[in-house]
C-alpha positions as CSV (number, residue, x, y, z in Angstrom):
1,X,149.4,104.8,139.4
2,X,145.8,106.2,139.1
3,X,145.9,104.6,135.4
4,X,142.5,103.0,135.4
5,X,139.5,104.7,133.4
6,X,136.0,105.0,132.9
7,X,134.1,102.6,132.9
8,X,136.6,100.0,134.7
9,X,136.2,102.9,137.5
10,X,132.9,102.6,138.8
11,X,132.5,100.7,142.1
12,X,129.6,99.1,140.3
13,X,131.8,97.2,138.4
14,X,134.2,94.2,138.0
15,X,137.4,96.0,137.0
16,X,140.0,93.5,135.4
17,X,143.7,93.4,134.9
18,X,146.1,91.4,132.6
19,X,148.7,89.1,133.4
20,X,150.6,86.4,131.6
21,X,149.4,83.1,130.9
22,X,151.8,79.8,131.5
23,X,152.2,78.6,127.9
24,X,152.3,80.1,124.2
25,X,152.7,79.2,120.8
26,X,155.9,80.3,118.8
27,X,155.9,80.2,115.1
28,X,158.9,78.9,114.7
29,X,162.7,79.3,115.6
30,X,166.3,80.8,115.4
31,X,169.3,79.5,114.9
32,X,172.4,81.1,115.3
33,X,174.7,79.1,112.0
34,X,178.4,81.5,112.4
35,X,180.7,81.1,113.1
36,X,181.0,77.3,114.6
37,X,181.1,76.4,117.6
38,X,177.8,77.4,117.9
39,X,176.9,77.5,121.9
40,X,173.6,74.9,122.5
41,X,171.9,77.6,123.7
42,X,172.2,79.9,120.3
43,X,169.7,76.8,118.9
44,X,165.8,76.0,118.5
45,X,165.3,79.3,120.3
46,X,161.8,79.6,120.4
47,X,160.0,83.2,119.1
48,X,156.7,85.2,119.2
49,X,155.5,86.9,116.1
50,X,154.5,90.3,115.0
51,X,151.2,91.4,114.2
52,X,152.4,93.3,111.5
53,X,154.7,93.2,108.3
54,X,155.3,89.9,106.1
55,X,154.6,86.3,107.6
56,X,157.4,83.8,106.7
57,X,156.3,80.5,106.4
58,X,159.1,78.6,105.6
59,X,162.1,80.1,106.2
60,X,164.4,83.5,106.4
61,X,168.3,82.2,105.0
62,X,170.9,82.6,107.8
63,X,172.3,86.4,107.8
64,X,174.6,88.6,109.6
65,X,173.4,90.3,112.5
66,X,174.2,92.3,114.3
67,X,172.9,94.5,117.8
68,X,171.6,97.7,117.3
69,X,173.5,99.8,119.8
70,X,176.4,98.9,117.5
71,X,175.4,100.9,114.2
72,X,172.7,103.1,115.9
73,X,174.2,106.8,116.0
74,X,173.0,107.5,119.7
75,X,174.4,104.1,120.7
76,X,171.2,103.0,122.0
77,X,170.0,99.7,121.6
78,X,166.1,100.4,121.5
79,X,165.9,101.5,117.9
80,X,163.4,104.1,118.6
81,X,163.4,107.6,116.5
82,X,165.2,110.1,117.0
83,X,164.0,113.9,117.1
84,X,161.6,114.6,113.9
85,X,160.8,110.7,113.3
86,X,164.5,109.8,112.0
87,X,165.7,106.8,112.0
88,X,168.7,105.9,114.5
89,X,170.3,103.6,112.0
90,X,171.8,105.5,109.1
91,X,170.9,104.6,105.6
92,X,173.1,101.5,104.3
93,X,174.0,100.4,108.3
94,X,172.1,97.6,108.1
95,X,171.9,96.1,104.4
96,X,171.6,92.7,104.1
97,X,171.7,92.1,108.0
98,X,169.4,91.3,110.6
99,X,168.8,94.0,113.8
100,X,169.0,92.4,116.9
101,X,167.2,95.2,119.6
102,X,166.0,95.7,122.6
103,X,162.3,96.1,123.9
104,X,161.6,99.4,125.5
105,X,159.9,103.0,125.3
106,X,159.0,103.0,121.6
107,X,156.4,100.7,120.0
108,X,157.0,97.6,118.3
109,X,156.5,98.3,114.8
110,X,158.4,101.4,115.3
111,X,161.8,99.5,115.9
112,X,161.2,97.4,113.6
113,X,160.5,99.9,110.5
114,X,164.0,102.4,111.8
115,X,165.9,99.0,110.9
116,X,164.1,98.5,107.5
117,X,164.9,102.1,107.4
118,X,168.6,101.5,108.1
119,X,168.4,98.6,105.6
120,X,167.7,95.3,107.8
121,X,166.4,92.3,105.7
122,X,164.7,91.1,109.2
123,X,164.1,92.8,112.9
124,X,164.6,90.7,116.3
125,X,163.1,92.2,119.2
126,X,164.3,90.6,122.9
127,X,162.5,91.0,126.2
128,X,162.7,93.8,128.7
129,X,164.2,92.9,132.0
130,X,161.1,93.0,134.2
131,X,159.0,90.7,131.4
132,X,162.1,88.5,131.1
133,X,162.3,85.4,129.3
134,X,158.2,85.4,128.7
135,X,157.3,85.4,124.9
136,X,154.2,87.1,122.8
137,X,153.5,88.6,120.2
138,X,154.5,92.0,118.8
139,X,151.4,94.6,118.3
140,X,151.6,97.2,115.7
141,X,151.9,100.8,116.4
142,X,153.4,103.5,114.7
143,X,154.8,102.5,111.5
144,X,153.1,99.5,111.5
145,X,151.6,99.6,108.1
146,X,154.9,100.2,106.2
147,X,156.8,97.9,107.7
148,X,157.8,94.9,104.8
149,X,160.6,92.7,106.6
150,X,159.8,90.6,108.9
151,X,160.5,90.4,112.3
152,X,159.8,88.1,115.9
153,X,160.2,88.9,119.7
154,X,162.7,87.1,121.5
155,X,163.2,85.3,125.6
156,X,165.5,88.3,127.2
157,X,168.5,85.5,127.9
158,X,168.6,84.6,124.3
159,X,168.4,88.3,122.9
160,X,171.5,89.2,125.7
161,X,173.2,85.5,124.5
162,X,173.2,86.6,120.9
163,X,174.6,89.7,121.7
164,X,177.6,88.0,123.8
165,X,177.4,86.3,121.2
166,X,178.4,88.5,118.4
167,X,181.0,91.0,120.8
168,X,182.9,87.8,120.5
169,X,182.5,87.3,116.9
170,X,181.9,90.8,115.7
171,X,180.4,90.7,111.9
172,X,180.7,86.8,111.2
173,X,177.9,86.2,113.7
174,X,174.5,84.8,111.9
175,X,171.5,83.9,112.4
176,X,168.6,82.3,110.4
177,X,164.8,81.5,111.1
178,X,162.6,78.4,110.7
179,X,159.0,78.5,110.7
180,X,158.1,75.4,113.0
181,X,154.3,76.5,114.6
182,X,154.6,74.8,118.6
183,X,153.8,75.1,122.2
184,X,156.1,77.1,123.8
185,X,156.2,77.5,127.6
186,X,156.2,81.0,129.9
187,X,155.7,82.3,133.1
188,X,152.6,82.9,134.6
189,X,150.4,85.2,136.3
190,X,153.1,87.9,135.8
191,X,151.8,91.8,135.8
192,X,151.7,93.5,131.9
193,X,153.2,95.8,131.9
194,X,150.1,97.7,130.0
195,X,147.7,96.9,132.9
196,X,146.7,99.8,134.2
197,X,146.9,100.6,137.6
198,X,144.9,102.0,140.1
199,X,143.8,104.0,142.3
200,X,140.5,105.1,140.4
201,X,139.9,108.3,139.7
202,X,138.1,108.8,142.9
203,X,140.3,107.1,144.7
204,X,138.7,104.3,145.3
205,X,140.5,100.3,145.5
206,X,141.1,99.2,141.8
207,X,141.6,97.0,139.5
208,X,139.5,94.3,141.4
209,X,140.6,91.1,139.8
210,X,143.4,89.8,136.9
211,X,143.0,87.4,134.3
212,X,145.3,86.0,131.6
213,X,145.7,89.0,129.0
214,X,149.0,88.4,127.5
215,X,149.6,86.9,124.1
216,X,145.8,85.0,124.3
217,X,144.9,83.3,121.3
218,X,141.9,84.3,119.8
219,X,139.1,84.0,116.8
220,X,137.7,86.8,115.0
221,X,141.3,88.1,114.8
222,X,141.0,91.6,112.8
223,X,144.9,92.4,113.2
224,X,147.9,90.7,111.7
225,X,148.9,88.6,109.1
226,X,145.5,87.7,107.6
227,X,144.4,89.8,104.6
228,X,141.0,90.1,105.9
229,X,139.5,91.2,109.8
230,X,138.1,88.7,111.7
231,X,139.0,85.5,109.6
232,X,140.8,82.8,111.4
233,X,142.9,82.9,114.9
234,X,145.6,84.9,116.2
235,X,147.8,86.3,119.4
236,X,146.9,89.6,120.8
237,X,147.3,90.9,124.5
238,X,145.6,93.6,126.5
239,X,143.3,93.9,129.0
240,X,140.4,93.8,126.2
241,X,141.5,90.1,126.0
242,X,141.4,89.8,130.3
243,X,138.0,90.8,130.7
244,X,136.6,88.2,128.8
245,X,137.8,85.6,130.9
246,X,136.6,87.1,133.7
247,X,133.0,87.4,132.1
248,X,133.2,83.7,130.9
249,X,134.1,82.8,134.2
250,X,131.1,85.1,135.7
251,X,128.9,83.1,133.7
252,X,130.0,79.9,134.8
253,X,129.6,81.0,138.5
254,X,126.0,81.7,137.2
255,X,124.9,78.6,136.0
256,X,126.8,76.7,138.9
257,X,124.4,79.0,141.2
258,X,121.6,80.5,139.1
259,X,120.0,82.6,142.7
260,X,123.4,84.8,143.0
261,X,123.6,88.5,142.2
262,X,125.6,89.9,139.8
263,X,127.8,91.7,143.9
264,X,127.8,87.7,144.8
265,X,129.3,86.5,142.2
266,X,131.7,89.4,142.6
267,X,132.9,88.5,145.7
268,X,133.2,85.3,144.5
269,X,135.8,85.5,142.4
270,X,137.5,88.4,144.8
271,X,137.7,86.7,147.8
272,X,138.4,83.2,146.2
273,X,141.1,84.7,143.8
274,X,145.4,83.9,144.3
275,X,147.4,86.8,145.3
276,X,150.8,85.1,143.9
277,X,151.0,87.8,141.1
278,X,154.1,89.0,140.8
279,X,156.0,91.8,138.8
280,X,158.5,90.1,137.1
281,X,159.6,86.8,135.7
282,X,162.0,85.6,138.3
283,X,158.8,86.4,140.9
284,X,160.7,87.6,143.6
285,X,158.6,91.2,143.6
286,X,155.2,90.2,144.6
287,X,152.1,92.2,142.4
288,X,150.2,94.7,144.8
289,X,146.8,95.5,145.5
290,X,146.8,98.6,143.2
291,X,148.1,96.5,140.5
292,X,146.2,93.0,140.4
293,X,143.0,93.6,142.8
294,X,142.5,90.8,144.7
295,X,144.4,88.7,142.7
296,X,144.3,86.2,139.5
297,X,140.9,84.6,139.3
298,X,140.3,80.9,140.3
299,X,137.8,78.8,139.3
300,X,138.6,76.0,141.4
301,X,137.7,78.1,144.1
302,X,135.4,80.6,143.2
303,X,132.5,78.3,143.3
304,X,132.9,77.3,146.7
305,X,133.7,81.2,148.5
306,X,131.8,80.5,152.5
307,X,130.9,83.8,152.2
308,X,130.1,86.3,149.8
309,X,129.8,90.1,150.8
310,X,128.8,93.2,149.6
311,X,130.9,95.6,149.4
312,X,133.6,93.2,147.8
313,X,136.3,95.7,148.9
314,X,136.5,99.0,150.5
315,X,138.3,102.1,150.1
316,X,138.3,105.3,152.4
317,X,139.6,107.7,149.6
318,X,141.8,110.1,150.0
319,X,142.1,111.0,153.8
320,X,143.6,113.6,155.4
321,X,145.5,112.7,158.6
322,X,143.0,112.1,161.7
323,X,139.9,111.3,159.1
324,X,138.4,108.0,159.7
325,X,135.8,106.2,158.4
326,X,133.5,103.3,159.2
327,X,132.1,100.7,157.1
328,X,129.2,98.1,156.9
329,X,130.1,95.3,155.0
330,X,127.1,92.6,154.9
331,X,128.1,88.9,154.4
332,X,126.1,85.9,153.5
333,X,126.9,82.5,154.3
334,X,126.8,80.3,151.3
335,X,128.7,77.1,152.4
336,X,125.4,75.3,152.8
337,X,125.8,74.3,155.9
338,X,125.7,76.4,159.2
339,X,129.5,77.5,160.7
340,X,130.5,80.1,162.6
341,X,133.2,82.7,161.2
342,X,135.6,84.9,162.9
343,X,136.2,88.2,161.7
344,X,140.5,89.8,161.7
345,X,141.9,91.9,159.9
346,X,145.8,92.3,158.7
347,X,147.8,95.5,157.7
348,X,149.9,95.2,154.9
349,X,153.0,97.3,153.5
350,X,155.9,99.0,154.2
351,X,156.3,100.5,157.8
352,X,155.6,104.2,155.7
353,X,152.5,103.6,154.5
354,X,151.3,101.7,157.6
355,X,152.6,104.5,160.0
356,X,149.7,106.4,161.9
357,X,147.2,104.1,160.2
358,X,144.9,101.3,161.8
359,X,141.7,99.1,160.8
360,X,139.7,96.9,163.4
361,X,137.1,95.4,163.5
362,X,134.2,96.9,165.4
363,X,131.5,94.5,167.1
């Protein structure tokens, strides 16, 4: 909570989240080779790259793999350092395999070079459990510029069926890679888990709005596995990829109704925005407030709002029990045609946040 900075903190503003996007493109795919049978679902699993180390374009010869938690000396399978930057896997514990480890509290690039470290000729990374079975691509962090094996990021149900996998067939399990560019699909309008989170600073209602900010394909791509910055296209997620949805959308809302103000076109794409946001990929814990605003932007509707109003949303602060406050909110009617509106208003939340607290509507 209270994650959200300056500027994205001013009331002034349109403060954006990131969530995931329904489809990505994988660079190729795994197959698990050894020992046969071979399950259907150890095939054509689809990957997301990394943003750093070497780029195979053809194709990484089937090796032995193996999970991390098996050679790692803390028996974790994250692959993050230990104490003083060392490397969980011992020297020689991985030559001539491939790591097979688990997303979580350390940086990509930092798994990924404590395998190289423990000799791995390759690094797969598979999905947390709130992100799921959702693919992107690996950023670089620590580390990131000495990695020099590759490595991809992995659906959580095929990271967890390759480790079945090989506790069934412990050192003869292998696995090779294809590179094979295609559409790939994913779930949607799920939280990232980088978004930050409000309240602001002075406790005031943000983010207001999300937008797609996970794995968005972009030009001028600076990071990655092109030699030079901004030549050619490429993944990257974070909430600098969001906002410019949002501002190409704002634009559009502009042009569509060139007499709005920049608090119209606000509430525009506030009120008008879906709050089926959720926090994981099985989307059975629904997104709140403090995390996507008033929800995903939706240009199908954000042209046609009734009403806009200024504020867009209102916060009391921090109270203190028996504070109130009251607000004016001024609406316009934009429909285009005259209508009458009824004003409500709803409490939402657990019966321990909603205790001793009430909002009406005064005449």
């Amino acid at each position: 909570l209270a994650t959200v900075s300056s500027p994205a903190i001013s009331g002034k503003l349109l403060s954006v989240a990131a969530v995931s996007k329904n489809a990505t493109i994988s660079p190729g795919v795994l197959n698990v080779t050894a020992p046969p049978p071979v399950p259907s679902n150890l095939t054509n699993m689809d990957v997301g790259p990394a943003n750093f180390g070497p780029q195979i374009t053809t194709q990484l010869p089937a090796a032995p793999y193996v999970p991390a938690e098996k050679v790692a000396t803390n028996g974790s399978a994250l692959g993050c350092s230990l104490s003083g930057d060392v490397s969980p896997f011992p020297a020689g514990s991985l030559t001539g395999k491939i790591a097979l480890i688990s997303r979580g509290t350390c940086t990509f690039s930092e798994k990924v070079f404590n395998a190289q470290r423990g000799g791995a000729v390759a690094a797969l990374v598979y999905n947390s459990a709130a992100n799921g079975d959702n693919l992107q691509a690996m950023g670089p962090g620590a580390h990131a510029g000495e990695v020099t094996i590759p490595s991809w990021f992995m659906r959580r149900s095929d990271g967890l069926n390759m480790r079945t996998f090989y506790n069934s067939h412990p050192g003869d399990a292998e696995v090779g890679y294809t590179y094979q560019p295609h559409p790939a699909p994913n779930v949607g309008d799920i939280m990232a888990g980088f978004s930050s989170r409000g309240p602001s600073q002075g406790w005031l209602l943000k983010p207001d709005v999300a937008a797609p900010g996970v794995d968005i394909l972009s030009s001028g791509y600076g990071e990655g596995p092109y030699p030079e910055p901004f030549t050619g296209f490429g993944s990257a997620s974070g909430t600098s990829m969001a906002t410019p949805h949002v501002a190409g959308a704002a634009a559009l809302l502009k042009q569509l109704h060139p007499t709005w103000t920049p608090t119209q076109i606000k509430s525009a794409l506030m009120s008008t925005a879906t709050e089926n946001v959720y926090l994981n990929t099985g989307k059975t814990v629904k997104a709140g407030v403090l995390d996507r605003g008033a929800g995903r932007i939706d240009l199908t509707k954000a042209g046609t709002p009734g009403l806009t109003t200024d504020p867009q949303s209102i916060s009391g602060g921090l109270m203190a029990p028996g504070q109130s406050h009251t607000f004016t909110v001024n609406a316009k009617d934009v429909s285009g045609s005259a209508g009458a509106w009824s004003v409500s208003t709803t409490q939402t939340g657990d019966s321990a946040t909603t205790a001793n607290f009430s909002i009406t509507v005064g005449s």
